[in-house]
N, C-alpha and C positions, 0 to 999 in steps of 0.2 A: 819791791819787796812786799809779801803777803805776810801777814800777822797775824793770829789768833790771840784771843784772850780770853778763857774760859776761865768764870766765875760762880761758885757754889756756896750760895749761904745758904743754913740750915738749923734748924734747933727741934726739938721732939717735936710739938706741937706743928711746925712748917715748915716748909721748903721753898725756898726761891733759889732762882736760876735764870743768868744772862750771859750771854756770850756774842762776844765784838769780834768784827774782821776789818782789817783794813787792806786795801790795793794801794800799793807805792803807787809815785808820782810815776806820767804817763812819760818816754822820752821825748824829749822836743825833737830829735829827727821823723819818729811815726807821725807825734801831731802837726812837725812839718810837713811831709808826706801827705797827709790825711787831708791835710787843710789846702793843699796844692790840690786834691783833685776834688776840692767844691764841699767838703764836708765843714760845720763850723766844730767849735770847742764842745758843744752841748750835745751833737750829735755823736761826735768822737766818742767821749764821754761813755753815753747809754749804748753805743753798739758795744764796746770794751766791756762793758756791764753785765751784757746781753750774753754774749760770749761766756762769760765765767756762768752764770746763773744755767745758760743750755748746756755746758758740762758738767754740770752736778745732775742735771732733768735725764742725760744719756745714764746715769748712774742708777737713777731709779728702775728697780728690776722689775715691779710689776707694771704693765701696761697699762692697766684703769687707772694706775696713781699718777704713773706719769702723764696720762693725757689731761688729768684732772689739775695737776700741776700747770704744766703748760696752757688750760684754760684758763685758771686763774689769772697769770701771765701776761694773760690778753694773745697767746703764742699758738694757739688750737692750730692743729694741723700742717705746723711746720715744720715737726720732725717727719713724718709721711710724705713733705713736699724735698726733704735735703738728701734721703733714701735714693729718690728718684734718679 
């Protein structure tokens, strides 16, 4: 189950602004799965992570921003390698 939680304090003077996600619990059949063909808990983990974060990076419509994203990312050049 995915969650959002957008939160908006404000008063004349200032504006603050935060907002939470959460990703439900992963099923024990995948991380069975997953962990059968050699992956551990932590890797499971950040690939699943990895996954959501490069579907929001496909979303970014301009190109400079998205490649800029994905450098930050440490991710450079592997939307141009998944293309292929």
């Amino acid at each position: 189950m995915n969650q959002t939680i957008p939160l908006i304090l404000c008063a004349e003077e200032d504006v603050e602004g935060n907002h939470g996600a959460t990703i439900g619990k992963l099923d024990d059949e995948l991380l069975f799965y997953l962990e059968s063909r050699g992956m551990n808990r932590e890797q499971i983990y950040e690939m699943m992570a990895m996954a959501k974060v490069d579907a929001v990076c496909r979303k970014i419509p301009d190109a400079a921003t998205r490649a800029k994203v994905q450098e930050f990312l440490g991710r450079a050049g592997e939307e141009e390698e998944a293309e292929e």
